[in-house]
matplotlib code that plots the C-alpha trace (Angstrom):
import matplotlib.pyplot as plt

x = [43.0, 39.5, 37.1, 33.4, 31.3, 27.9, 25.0, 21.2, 18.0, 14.9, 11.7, 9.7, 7.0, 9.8, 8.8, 11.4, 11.2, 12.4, 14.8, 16.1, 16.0, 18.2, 20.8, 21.1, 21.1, 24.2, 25.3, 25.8, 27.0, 31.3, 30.0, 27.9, 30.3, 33.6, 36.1, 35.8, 38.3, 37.3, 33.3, 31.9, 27.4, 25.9, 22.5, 22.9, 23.2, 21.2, 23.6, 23.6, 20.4, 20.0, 22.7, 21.9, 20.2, 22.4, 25.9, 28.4, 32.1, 33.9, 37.2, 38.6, 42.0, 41.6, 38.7, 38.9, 37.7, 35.1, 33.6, 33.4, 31.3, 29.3, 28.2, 27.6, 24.0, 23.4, 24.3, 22.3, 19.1, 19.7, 19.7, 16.4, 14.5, 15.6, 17.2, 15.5, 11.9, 12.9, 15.1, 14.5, 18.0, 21.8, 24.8, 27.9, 31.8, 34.8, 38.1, 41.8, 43.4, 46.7]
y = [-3.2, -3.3, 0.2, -0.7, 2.3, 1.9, 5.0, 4.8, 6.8, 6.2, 5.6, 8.8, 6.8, 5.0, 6.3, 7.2, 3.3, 2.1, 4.2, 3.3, 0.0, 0.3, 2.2, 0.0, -3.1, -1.6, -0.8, -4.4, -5.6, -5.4, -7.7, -10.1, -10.7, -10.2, -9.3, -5.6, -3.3, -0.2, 0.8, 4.3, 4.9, 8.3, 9.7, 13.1, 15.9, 17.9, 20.5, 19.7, 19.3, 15.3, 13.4, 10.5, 10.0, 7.2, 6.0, 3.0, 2.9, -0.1, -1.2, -5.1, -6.2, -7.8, -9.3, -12.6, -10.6, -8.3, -11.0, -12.8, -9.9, -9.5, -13.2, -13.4, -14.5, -12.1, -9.7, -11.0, -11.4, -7.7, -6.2, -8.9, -7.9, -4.5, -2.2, -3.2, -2.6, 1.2, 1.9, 3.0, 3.5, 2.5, 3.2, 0.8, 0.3, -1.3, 0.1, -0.9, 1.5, 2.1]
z = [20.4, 18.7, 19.4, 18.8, 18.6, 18.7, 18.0, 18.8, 18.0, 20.5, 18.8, 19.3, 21.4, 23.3, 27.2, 29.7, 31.5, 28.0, 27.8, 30.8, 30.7, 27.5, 29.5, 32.5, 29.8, 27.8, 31.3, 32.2, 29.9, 30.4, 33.6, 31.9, 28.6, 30.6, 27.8, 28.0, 28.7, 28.6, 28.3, 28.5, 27.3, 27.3, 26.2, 24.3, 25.9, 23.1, 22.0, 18.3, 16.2, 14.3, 16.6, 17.8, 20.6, 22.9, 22.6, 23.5, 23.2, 23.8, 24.4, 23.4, 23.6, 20.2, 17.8, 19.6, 22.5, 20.8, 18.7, 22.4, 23.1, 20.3, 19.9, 23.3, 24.7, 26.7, 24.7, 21.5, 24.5, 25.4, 21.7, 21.0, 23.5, 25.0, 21.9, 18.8, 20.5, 21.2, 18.6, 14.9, 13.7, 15.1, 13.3, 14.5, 13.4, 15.0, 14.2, 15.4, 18.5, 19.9]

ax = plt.figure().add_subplot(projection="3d")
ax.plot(x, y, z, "-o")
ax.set_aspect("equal")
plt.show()
């Protein structure tokens, strides 16, 4: 199986509804690509100084099935048009599970 891990930091002038609306994006996602099989997202919860701000764990039975999800168009429309706009960094890796 194939973990993609995926960090975000929020632009500083990125408002709450943005914010949002980058949480219930990522949120759809295992629904609108289809080839996830496990999916957990979480905003920080603060308790260390410089993390990241929002992250996505993934789940993909192989890299057939994560490159399925990665390619797909509603995921390249949700990164276009809802992430980039509110982000200024990400930090992303895939890496084989048991």
């Amino acid at each position: 199986m194939i973990r993609h891990v995926v960090m975000f930091r929020f632009r500083e002038d990125a408002n709450e509804a943005q914010r949002q609306a980058v949480h219930d994006a990522i949120a759809a996602m295992p629904k609108a690509t289809g080839v996830t099989k496990a999916y957990a997202i979480g905003g920080d919860l603060g308790l260390a100084e410089g993390n990241f701000d929002f992250a996505v764990v993934g789940d993909f039975a192989d890299q057939a099935a994560y490159e399925t999800y990665r390619d797909h168009p509603e995921h390249r429309r949700i990164v276009a048009e809802v992430i980039r706009p509110a982000i200024t960094d990400r930090a992303a890796m895939q890496y084989e599970i048991s």
